[in-house]
N, C-alpha and C positions, 0 to 999 in steps of 0.2 A: 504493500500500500504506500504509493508515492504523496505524501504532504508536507507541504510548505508551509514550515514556522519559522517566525521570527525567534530569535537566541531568546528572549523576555518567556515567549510562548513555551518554547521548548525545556525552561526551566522551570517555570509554573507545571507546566504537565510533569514533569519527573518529579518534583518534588510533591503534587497530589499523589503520584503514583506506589511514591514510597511510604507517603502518611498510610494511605489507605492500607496497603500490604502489611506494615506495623501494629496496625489499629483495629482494620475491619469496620472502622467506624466512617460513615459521609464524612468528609472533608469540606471544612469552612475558610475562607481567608485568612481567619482570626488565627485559626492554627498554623497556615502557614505561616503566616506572618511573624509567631511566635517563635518556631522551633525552627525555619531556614534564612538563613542571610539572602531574601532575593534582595534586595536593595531598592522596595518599590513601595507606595502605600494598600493598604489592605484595602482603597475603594479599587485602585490597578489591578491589582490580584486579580478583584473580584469581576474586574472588565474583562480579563484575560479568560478567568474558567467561564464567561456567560460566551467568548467567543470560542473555544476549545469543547466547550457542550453545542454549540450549532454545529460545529467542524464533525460530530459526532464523536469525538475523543470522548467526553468526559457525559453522565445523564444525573439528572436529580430519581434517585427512587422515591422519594415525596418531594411536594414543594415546599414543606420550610425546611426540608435536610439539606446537606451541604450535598458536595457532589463525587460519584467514584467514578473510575475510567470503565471504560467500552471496552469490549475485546480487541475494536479500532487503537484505542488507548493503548491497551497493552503492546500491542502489534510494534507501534510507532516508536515504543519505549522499549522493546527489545530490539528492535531493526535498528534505530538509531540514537536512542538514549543511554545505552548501556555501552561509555565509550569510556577513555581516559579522562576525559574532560568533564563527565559528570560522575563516573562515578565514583563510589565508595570502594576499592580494589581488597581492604582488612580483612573483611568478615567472609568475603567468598573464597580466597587465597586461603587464607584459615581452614576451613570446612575442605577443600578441595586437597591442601596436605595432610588434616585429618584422615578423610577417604583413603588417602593413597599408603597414609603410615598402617593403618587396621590391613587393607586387605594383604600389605606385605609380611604383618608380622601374625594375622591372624588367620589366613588360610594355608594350609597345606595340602601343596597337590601331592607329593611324595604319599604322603598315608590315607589322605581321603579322593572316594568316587570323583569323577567329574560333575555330577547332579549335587553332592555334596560339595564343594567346591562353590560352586556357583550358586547355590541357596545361602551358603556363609559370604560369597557378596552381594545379594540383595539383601539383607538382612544389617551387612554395613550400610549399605546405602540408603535405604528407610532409614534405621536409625540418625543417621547424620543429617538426611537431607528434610526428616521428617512427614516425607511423603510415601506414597506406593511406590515400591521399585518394582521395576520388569526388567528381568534378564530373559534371553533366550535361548535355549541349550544352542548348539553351535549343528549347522546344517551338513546333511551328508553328501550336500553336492561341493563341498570342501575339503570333504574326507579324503587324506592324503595314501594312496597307493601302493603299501607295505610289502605285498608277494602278487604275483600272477603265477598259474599253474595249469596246462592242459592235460589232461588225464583221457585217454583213450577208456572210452566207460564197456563198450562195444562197437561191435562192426558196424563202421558209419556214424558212431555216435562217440563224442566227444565233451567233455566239463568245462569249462570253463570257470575258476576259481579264485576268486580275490578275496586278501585279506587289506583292511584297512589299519591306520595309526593308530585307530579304538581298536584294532584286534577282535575288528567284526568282521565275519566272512560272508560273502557273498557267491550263489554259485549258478549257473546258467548251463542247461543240455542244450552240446547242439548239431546238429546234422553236417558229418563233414565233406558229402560229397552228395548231387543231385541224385534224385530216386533213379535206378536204371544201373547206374554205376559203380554200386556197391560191391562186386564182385574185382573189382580191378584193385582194391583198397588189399595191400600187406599190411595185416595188424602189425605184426612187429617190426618193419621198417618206419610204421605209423609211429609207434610209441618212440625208437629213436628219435624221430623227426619232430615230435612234439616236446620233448625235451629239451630238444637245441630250439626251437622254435619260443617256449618258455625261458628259458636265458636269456634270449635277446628281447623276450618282451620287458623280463625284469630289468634288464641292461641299461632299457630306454626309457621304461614310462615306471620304474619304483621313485616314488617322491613326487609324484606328480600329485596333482590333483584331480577328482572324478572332472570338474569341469572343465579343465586342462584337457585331456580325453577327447572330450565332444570336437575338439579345434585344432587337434595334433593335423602338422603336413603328414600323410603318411605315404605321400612320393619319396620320403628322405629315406623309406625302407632298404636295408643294404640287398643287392641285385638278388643276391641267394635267392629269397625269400619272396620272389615276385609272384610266385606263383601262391604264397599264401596272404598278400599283398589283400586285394578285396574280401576275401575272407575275413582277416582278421581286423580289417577293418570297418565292416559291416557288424562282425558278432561284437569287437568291444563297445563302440557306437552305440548299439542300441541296447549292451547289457547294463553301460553304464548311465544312457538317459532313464532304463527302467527305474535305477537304483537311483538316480539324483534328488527327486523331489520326494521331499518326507510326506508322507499320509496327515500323520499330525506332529504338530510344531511344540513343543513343550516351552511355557514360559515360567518362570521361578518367579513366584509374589510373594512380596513383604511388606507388612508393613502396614496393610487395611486397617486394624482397627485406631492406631494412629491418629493416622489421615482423615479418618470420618470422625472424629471428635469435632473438627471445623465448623463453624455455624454455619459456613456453606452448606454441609450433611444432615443438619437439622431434620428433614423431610425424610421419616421412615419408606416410603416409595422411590425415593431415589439412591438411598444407601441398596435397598434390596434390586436395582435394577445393575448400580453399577458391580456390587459383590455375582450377581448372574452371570454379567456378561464376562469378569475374569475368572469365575470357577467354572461355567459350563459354555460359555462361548468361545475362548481365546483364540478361534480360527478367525475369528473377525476382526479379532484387535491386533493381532500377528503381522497382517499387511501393515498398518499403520506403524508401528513401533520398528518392524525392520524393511524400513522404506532404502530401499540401496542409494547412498548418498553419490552425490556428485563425486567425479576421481579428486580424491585429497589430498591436499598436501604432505610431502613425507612428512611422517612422526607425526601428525595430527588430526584429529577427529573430528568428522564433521558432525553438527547438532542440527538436530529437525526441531522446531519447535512449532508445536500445534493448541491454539489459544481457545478457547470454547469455541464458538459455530464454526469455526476451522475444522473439528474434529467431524467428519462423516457420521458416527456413532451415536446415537441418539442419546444412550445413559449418559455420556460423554463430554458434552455438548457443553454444561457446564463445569469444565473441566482443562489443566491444561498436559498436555503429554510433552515432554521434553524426551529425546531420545537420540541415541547417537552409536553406530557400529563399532562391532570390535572386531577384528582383521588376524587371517593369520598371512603376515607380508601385505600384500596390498589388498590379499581377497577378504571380503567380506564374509564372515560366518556364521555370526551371532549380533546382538543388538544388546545395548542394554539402558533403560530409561526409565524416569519417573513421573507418576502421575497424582495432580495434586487439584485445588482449585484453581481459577486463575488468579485470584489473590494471591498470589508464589513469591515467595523472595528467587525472581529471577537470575538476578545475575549469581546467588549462591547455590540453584540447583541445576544450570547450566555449566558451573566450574566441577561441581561433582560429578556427573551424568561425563561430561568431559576426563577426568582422572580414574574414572573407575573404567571409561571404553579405552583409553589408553595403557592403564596396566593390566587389562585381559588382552588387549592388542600383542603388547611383550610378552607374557603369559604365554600365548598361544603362536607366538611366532618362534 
């Protein structure tokens, strides 16, 4: 959302933005005028929110209350209020080495699950950031390519067998020679040949990744082997799009009953619609939370932020999801973000959401 404020404007709306998030209480001049250095009279103030409420930034929920921001508001003060020049850098830097000291010194991947793992950091990250945290197990179209193995099962029919970095295996039958032809097939020069033929698969695609697979040249095959050229490019192709996309998505939540203490949550109908949709829906909130970010900059993670009616999600809607991938190298695997009101101490649950997808980034790279 492109708008044009005056520097006056643009500090009057951060600093309503930050009363309100503090307070939860409507916002009067009287208070600004009290608790920030704008360097203006409280009737200016009061010019400025009555033009910042037509702009749609700011609304009265009655008319003798003072005034809170719009999800426009919010918008305007994440995109470009939250800079060096307004803000407060203490308390989000704070929180944000907080996040990064616990998950270093309080998770152990050596002794604990992956699932456990990753519940001990939403579980940091609610606590700290005081809101819902979503993580999301890490996807098996990332899962990196530990053994290949062709196994002659019978005449004409062959296995196909992968193990992945999870030390999950995966295994595909498949037909090694057109119907008609099955007589011409030597099992046991077959088994040879499948052997050598499994070497150089492991040669060239162990460490790879499933989606790596899908896009390999596989003209760069050494000459030998041309003749198992579209074969083996056909059968790994389509065993490893089988296996790419998960059924269902697992996300790790923490941190709900928290978060609904907010007088946002007030409305028993809305606490029970948003607890629905993360315990029996998470396919729906799964696209939103690991939306694949723009290519990022090395070492750093990009943050999606989504402010109430941004959110597609109905329960949602008053609500804001902050979220931001976590990468093994450049590829995207997993997600991991918090969902809170839009009343949010912005810039500090942006710096966490940010430190926690950067040390599962390291973590997992």
């Amino acid at each position: 959302m492109q708008v044009q404020l005056t520097n006056r404007q643009q500090h009057i709306l951060w600093a309503t933005v930050r009363h309100y998030i503090a307070t939860a209480e409507p916002v009067g001049s009287k208070a600004l005028l009290d608790e920030y250095d704008l360097g203006v009279s409280s009737a200016t103030i009061r010019n400025v929110m009555g033009v910042l409420e037509k702009s749609g930034l700011l609304y009265q929920p009655h008319t003798s209350a003072g005034r809170i921001p719009s999800d426009s508001g919010y918008r305007i003060y994440v995109d470009q209020l939250i800079t060096p020049s307004f803000r407060d850098a203490t308390r989000a830097d704070i929180l944000a080495k907080e996040v990064e000291l616990a998950l270093q010194n309080r998770l152990h991947w050596e002794d604990w699950s992956l699932e456990a793992v990753l519940q001990g950091a939403a579980q940091i990250l609610a606590t700290v950031s005081g809101c819902i945290s979503l993580i999301t197990m890490p996807q098996t179209t990332m899962a990196i390519v530990r053994h290949l193995q062709l196994m002659q099962i019978e005449a004409n029919k062959i296995m196909l067998i992968m193990v992945t970095d999870a030390y999950e295996t995966h295994s595909k039958l498949i037909n090694l020679c057109p119907p008609g032809e099955e007589a011409k097939v030597d099992p046991e020069k077959i088994d040879h040949e499948l052997q050598i033929v499994s070497n150089f698969l492991n040669t060239h695609l162990r460490g790879r990744s499933l989606l790596e697979l899908t896009t390999l040249d596989w003209s760069e095959l050494d000459q030998e082997f041309q003749r198992y050229g579209q074969f083996l490019k056909d059968s790994v192709t389509e065993f490893t799009r089988s296996h790419m996309t998960p059924t269902t998505t697992q996300i790790v939540v923490r941190g709900v009953a928290e978060v609904l203490r907010q007088p946002e949550f007030s409305q028993l109908q809305q606490v029970q619609t948003i607890i629905h949709l993360l315990e029996e829906e998470q396919e729906q909130l799964w696209p939103l939370i690991f939306a694949e970010p723009e290519t990022p900059e090395m070492g750093k993670s990009k943050v999606t932020v989504r402010i109430g009616t941004e959110n597609p999600l109905e329960p949602i809607r008053t609500c804001t999801l902050i979220s931001s991938t976590y990468r093994r190298g450049m590829l995207p695997v997993g997600s991991v973000g918090v969902l809170g009101p839009t009343r949010l101490d912005y810039e500090s649950a942006i710096a966490v959401v940010t430190a926690a997808a950067d040390y599962l980034s390291e973590a997992f790279s």
